[in-house]
C-alpha positions as CSV (number, residue, x, y, z in Angstrom):
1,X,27.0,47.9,-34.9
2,X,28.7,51.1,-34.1
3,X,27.0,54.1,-33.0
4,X,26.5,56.9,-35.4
5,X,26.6,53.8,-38.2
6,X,23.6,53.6,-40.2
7,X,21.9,49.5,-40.9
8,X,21.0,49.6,-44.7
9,X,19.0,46.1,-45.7
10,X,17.7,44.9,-49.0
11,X,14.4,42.8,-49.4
12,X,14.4,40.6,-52.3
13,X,15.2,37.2,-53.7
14,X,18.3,38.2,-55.2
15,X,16.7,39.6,-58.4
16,X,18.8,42.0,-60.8
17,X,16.3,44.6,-59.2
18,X,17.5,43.5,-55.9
19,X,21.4,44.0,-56.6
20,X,20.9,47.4,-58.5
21,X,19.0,48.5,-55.6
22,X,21.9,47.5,-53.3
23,X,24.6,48.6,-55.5
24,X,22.9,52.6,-55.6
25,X,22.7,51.9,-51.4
26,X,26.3,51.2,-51.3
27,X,26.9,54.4,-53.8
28,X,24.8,56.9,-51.8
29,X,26.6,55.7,-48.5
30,X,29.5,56.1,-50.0
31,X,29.0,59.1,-51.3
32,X,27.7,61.1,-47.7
33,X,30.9,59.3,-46.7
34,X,28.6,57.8,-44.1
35,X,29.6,54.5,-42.2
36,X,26.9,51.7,-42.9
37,X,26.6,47.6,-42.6
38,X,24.9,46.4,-45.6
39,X,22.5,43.4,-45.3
40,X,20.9,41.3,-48.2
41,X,17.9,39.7,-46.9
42,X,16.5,36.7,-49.3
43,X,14.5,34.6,-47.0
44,X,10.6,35.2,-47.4
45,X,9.9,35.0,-43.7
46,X,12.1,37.8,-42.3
47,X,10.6,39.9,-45.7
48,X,7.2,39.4,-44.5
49,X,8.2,40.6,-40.5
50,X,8.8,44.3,-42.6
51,X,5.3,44.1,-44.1
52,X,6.6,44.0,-47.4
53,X,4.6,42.5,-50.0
54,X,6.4,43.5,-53.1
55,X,10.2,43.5,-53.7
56,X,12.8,44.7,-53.7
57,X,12.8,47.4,-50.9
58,X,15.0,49.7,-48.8
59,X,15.1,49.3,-45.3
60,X,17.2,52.3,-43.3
61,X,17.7,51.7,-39.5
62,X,14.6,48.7,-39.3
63,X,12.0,51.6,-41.5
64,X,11.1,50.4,-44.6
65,X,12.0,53.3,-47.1
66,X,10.8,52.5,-50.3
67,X,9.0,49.0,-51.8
68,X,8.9,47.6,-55.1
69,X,10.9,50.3,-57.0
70,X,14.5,51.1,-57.1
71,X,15.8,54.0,-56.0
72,X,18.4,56.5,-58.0
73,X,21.7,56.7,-55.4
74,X,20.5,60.6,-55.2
75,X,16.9,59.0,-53.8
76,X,18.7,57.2,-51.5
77,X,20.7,60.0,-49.8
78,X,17.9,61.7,-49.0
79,X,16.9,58.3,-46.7
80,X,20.1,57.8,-45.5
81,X,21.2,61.7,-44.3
């Protein structure tokens, strides 16, 4: 990862929840003009090791940000500046 790059990840099984949620994280990125790796996480396990219990969630540089809601693009901004 390059430094100054921000690590966004998205907990979920790959709902329609799940890819809105990712799709606003993409748009808020984008829109601070901020570089940032993306990472859909699907697999139960590596949820759990967050201590996430309901999906999807927002996870900004390994801190979970927000659980079982998504997220406007303007919400996530404020996570990501």
């Amino acid at each position: 990862m390059i430094a100054g790059m921000k690590r966004i990840q998205i907990l979920g099984m790959g709902c329609a929840k799940c890819s809105t949620l990712a799709a606003n994280a993409e748009a808020a990125a984008k829109e601070l003009g901020i570089a940032y790796e993306l990472e859909k996480i699907t697999d139960l396990n590596r949820i759990m090791i967050f201590g996430v219990m309901s999906t999807p969630a927002l996870v900004v540089d390994g801190v979970v940000k927000v659980a079982s809601k998504v997220p406007s693009s303007k919400e996530i901004k404020s996570f990501l500046a």
